[in-house]
C-alpha positions as CSV (number, residue, x, y, z in Angstrom):
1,X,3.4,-1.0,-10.3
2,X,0.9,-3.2,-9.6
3,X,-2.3,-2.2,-8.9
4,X,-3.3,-4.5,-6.1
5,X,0.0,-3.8,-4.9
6,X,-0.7,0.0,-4.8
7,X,-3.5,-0.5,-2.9
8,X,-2.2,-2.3,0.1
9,X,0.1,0.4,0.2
10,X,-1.7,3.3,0.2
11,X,-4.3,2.0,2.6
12,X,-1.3,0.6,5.0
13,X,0.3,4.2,4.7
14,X,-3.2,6.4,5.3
15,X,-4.3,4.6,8.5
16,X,-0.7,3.2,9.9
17,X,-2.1,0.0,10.6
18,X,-1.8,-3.5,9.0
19,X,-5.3,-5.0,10.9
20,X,-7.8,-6.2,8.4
21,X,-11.7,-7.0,9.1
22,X,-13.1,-10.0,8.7
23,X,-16.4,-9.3,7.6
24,X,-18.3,-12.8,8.4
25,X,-22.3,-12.3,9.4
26,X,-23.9,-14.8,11.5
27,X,-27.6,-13.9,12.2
28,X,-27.7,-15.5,15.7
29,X,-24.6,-13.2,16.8
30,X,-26.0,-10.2,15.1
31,X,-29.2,-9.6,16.6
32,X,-30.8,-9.1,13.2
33,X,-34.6,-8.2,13.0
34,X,-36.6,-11.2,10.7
35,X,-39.2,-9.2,10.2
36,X,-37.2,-6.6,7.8
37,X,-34.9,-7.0,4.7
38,X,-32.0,-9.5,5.3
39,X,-29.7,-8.0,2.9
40,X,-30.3,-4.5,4.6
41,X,-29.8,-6.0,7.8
42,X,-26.5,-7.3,7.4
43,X,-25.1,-4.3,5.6
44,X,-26.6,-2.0,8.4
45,X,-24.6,-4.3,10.5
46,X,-21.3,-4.1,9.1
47,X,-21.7,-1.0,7.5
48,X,-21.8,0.4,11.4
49,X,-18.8,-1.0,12.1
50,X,-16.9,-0.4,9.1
51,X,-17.7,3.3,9.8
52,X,-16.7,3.3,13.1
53,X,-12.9,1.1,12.5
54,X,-12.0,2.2,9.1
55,X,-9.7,4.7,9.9
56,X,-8.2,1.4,12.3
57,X,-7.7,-0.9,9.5
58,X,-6.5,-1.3,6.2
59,X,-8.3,-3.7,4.2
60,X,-11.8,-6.3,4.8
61,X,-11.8,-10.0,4.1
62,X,-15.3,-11.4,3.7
63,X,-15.4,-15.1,4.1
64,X,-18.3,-16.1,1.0
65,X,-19.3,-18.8,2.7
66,X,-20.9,-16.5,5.5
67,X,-23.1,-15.1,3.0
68,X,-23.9,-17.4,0.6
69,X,-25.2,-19.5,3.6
70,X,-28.4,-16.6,3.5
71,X,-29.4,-17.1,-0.1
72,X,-30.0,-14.2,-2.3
73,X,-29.8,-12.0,0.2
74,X,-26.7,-12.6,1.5
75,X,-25.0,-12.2,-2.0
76,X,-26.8,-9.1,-2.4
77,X,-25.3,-7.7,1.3
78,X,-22.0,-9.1,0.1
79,X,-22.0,-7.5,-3.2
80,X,-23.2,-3.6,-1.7
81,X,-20.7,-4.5,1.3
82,X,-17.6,-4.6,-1.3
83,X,-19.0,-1.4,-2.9
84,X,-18.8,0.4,0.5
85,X,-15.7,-1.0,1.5
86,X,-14.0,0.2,-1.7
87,X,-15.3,3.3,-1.4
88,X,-13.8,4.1,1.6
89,X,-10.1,3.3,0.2
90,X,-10.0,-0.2,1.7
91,X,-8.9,-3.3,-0.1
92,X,-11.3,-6.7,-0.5
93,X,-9.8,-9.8,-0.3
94,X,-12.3,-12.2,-1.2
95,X,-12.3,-15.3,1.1
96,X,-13.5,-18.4,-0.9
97,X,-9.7,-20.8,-1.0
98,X,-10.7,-21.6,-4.5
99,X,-8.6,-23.5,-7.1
100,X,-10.3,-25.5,-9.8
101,X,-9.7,-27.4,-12.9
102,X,-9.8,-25.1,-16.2
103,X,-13.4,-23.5,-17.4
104,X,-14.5,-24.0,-13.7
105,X,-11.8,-21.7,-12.4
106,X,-12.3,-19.2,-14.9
107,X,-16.2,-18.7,-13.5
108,X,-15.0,-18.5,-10.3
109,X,-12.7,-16.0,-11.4
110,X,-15.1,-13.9,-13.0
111,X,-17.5,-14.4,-9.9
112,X,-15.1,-13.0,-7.6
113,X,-13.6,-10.5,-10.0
114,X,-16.1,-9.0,-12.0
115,X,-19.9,-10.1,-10.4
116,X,-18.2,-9.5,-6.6
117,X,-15.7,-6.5,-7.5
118,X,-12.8,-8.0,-5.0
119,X,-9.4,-6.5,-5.1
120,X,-7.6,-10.3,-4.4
121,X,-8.7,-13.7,-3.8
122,X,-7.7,-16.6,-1.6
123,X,-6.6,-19.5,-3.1
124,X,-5.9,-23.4,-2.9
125,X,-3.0,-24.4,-4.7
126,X,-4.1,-28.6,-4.1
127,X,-4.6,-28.9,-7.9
128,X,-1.7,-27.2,-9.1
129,X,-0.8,-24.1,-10.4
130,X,-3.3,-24.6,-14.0
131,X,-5.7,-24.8,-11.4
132,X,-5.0,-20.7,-11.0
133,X,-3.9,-19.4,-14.2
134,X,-7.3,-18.2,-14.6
135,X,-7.1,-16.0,-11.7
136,X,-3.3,-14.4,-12.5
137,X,-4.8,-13.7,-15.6
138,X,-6.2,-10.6,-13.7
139,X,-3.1,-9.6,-13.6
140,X,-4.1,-6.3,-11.8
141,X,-5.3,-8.6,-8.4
142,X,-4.2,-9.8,-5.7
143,X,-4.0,-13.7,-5.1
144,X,-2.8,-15.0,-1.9
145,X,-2.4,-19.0,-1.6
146,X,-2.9,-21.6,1.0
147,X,0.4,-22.3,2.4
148,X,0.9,-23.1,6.4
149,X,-3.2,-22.1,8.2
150,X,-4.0,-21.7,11.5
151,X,-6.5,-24.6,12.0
152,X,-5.6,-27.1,14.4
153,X,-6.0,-29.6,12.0
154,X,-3.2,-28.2,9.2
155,X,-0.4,-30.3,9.8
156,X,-2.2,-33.7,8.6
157,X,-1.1,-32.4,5.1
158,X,0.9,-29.3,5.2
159,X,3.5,-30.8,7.4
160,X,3.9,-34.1,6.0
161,X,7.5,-34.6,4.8
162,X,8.5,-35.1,1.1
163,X,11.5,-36.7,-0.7
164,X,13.6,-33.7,-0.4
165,X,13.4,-33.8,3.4
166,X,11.2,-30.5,3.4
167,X,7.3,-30.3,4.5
168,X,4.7,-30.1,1.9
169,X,4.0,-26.3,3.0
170,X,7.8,-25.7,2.7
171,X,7.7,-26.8,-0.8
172,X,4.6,-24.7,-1.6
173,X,5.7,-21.4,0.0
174,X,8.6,-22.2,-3.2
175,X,6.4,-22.8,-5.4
176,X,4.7,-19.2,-3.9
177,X,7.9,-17.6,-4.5
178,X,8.4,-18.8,-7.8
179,X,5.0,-17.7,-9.1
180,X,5.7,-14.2,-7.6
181,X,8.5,-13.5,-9.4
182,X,6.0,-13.2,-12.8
183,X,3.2,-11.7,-11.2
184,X,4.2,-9.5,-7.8
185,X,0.7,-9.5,-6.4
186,X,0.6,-13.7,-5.8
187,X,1.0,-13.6,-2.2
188,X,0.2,-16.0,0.7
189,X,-1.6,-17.2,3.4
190,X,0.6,-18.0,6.6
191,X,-1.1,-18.6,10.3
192,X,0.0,-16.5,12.9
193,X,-0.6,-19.2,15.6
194,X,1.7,-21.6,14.3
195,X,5.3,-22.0,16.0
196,X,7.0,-21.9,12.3
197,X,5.9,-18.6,11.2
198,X,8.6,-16.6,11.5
199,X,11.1,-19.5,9.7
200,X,8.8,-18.9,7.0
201,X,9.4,-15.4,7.2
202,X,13.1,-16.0,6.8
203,X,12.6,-18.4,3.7
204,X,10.6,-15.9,1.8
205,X,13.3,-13.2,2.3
206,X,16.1,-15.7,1.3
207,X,14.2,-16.3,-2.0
208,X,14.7,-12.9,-2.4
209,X,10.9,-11.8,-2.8
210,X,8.3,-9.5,-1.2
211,X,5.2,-12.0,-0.6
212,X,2.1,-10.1,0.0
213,X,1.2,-11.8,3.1
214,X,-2.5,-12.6,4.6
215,X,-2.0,-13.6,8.1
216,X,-5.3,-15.2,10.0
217,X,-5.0,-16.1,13.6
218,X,-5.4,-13.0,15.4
219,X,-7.4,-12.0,18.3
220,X,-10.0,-14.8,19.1
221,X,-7.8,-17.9,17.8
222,X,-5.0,-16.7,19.8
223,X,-2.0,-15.0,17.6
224,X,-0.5,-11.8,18.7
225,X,-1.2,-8.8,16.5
226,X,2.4,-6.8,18.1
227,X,4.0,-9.9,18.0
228,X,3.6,-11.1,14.2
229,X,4.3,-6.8,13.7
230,X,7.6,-8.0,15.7
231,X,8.8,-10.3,13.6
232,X,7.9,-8.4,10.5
233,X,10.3,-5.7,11.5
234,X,13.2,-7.7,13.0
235,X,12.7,-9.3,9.3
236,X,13.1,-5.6,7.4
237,X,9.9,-7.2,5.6
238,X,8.3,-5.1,3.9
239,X,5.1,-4.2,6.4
240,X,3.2,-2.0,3.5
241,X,2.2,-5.3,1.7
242,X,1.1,-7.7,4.9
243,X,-2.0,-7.8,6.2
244,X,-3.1,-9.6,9.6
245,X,-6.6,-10.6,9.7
246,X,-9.3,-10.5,12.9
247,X,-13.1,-11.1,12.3
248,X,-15.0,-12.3,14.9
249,X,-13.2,-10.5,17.4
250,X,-14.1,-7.5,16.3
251,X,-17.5,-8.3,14.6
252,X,-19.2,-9.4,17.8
253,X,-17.1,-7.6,20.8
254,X,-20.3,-6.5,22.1
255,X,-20.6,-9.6,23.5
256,X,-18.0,-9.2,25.6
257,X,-18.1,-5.3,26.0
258,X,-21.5,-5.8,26.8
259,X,-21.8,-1.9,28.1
260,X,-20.9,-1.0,25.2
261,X,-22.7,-0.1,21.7
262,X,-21.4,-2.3,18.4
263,X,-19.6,-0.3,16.8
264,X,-18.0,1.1,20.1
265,X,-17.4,-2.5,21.4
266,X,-15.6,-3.4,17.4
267,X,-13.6,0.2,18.0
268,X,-12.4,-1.1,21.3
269,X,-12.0,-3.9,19.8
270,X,-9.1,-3.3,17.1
271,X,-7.6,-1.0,19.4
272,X,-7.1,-3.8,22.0
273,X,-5.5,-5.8,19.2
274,X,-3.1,-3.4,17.8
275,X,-1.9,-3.0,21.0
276,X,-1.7,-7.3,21.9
């Protein structure tokens, strides 16, 4: 079996829970001390909340972009963040939407792959699917693609209609589908704020594939953690391989528990989501 595949499914199975953390660091939130190490900062950060939630989730999404916004030192957190995270039996999906032409995909493979250590990668199918060959080359990752996102702005593209009479993001959860029947660990990304998500529930199963699915929307931008669980079950999808993402709902709940400590506050947190 897959080994990416394994992994969701083991986590899924130790903790019962399908919430994953979306590890994003932003210094002005975090209450981080200038005068120390940056690096050390943010992984003290996280670290504390990991600790306290990991038995709550069952895999972490860090979003690159939050660290390489910090230089140096916010590669260095990232890098020692993945190690910890793995080491507690959690999966990584790298967040970075790449998708590239040739020699420039296969860096970004290797980056994410072999300099980051991620378990699975998000990815942006615009260029096509040569665009990421080089990342289901590692065969033994997990890869899950762009198809309907939870940003207001989504439907300018991923609804306009084609030829066929179908939407674009129709066409590419197909295209998802297709792809998965040679390498079971391609997956995709599907909002759980938008109206159409469970249709696209239903279209998966009639292609007669189990989609690892990466579901953003949760807790802050408004989607239902019990309800999206909902439809997976009324579905009979199969729950082991989905993962529904929170991160700054958790990451910063202090702000909003304010009596509360942050890793208490993030604890609180997820279990106010799993139960939404």
């Amino acid at each position: 079996m897959n080994l990416f595949l394994v992994k969701l499914e083991t986590s899924e199975r130790a903790n019962q829970s399908i919430l994953c953390f979306g590890m994003d660091p932003l210094l002005d939130r975090m209450g981080v001390d200038s005068s120390k190490n940056l690096s050390d900062e943010i992984v003290r950060y996280f670290s504390t909340i990991l600790y306290a939630i990991r038995e709550k989730i069952s895999a972490v999404k860090p979003n690159v972009a939050f660290y390489m916004q910090y230089g140096n030192e916010g590669m260095i957190a990232l890098i020692e963040l993945i190690k910890r995270a793995k080491a507690a039996g959690l999966p990584v999906i790298v967040d970075a939407k790449l998708g590239d032409i040739g020699r420039t995909s296969e860096a970004y493979a290797r980056f994410v792959f072999e300099t980051l250590g991620g378990d699975a990668v998000t990815l942006n199918p615009y260029l096509g699917e040569d665009a990421l060959q080089p990342f289901f080359s590692y065969s033994d990752k997990g890869f899950f693609v762009l198809a309907l996102t939870s940003n207001p702005g989504a439907g300018l593209l991923q609804f306009s209609q084609l030829d066929s009479g179908e939407k674009l993001y129709q066409r590419v959860i197909e295209l998802i589908c297709n792809w998965n029947k040679k390498l079971p660990s391609i997956g995709a990304v599907i909002g759980a704020t938008k109206e159409e998500f469970e249709r696209c529930i239903t279209a998966i199963n009639d292609e007669g594939v189990s989609l690892p699915l990466l579901i953003p929307g949760v807790g802050t931008q408004g989607g239902s953690y019990q309800k999206v669980s909902d439809i997976i079950r009324k579905q009979n999808y199969k729950r082991e391989i989905v993962r529904i993402n929170a991160s700054s709902g958790i990451s910063y709940a202090h702000e909003r528990i304010s009596s509360s400590s942050i890793d208490e506050a993030a604890f609180l947190a997820c279990e106010e989501i799993l139960s939404s």
